[in-house]
C-alpha positions in Angstrom: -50.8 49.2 73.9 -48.8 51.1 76.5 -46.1 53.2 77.5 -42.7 53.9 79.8 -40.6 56.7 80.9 -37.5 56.6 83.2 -35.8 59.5 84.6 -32.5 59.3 86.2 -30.2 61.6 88.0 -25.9 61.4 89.2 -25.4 63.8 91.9 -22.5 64.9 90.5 -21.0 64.4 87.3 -18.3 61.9 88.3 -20.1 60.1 90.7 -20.6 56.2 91.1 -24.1 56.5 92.1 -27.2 57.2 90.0 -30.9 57.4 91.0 -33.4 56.6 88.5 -37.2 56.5 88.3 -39.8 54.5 85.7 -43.3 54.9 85.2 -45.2 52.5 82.9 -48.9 51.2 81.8 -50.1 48.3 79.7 -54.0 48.7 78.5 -55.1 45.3 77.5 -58.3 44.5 75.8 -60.5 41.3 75.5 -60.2 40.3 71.9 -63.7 39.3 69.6 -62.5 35.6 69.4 -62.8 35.3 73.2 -65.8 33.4 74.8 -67.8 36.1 76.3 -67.9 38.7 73.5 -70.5 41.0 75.8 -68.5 41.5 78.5 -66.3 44.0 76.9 -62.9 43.1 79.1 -60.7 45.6 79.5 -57.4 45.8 82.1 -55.2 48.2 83.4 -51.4 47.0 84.6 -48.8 50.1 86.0 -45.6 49.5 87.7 -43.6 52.6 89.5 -40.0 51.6 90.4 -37.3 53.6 92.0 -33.8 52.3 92.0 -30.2 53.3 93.4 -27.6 51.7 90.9 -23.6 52.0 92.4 -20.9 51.1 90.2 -18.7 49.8 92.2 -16.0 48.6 89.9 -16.0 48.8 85.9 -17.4 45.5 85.6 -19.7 45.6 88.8 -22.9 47.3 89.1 -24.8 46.8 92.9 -28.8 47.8 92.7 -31.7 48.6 94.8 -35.2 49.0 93.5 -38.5 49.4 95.1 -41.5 48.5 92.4 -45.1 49.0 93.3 -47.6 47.5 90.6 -51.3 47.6 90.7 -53.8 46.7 88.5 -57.4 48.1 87.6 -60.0 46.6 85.2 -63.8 47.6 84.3 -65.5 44.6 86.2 -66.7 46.6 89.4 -66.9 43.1 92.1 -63.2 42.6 91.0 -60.7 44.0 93.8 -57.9 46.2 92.2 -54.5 43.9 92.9 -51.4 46.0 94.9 -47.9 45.0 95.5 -45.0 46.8 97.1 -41.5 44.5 95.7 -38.0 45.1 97.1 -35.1 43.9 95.2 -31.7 43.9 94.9 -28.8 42.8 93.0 -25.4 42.4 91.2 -25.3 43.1 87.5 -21.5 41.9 85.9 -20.3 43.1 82.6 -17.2 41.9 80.8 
C-alpha cells in the first residue's frame, strides 16, 4: 500500500510558469510464500520531488525537477539508501 499528494502553484493566474510539489510512500511487505517466513520483511520507499514546468508554446512544455528518494526497512545492519536526481525535459503535445 501507499500514498501521493502534489501541490502546485502559478504565480499569477495567466502565467506560463507553474511550481509543483509531490510527496509519496510505498510500504511493501514480505509475503508468507517467501523463503524466510521468520524474518518478517518489511520496506519503506518515499520520493519528494519539486519541479518548475514552463509552457513555452501550446504544444511545448520545458521541466525541471529535483527528486530525493530514500528507503528504510526493519533489518537494523541494512544501511537506509539516499539519492538526490536532477532532471529535465521537453514534454510535446499535439
Amino acid at each position: 500500500y501507499g500514498f501521493i499528494g502534489q501541490i502546485t502553484a502559478m504565480p499569477a493566474a495567466n502565467s506560463k510558469t507553474t511550481f509543483a510539489v509531490s510527496y509519496g510512500s510505498s510500504y511493501l511487505k514480505q509475503s508468507n510464500t517467501e523463503h524466510d517466513a521468520a524474518a518478517d520483511f518489511r520496506t519503506e520507499n518515499s520520493l519528494v520531488s519539486g519541479g518548475v514546468y514552463y509552457q513555452a508554446t501550446k504544444s511545448l512544455k520545458v521541466v525541471g525537477e529535483v527528486n530525493y528518494a530514500w528507503t528504510k526497512d526493519n533489518v537494523s545492519t541494512t544501511a537506509t539508501n539516499k539519492s538526490v536526481t536532477p532532471a529535465a525535459g521537453l514534454m510535446l503535445f499535439f
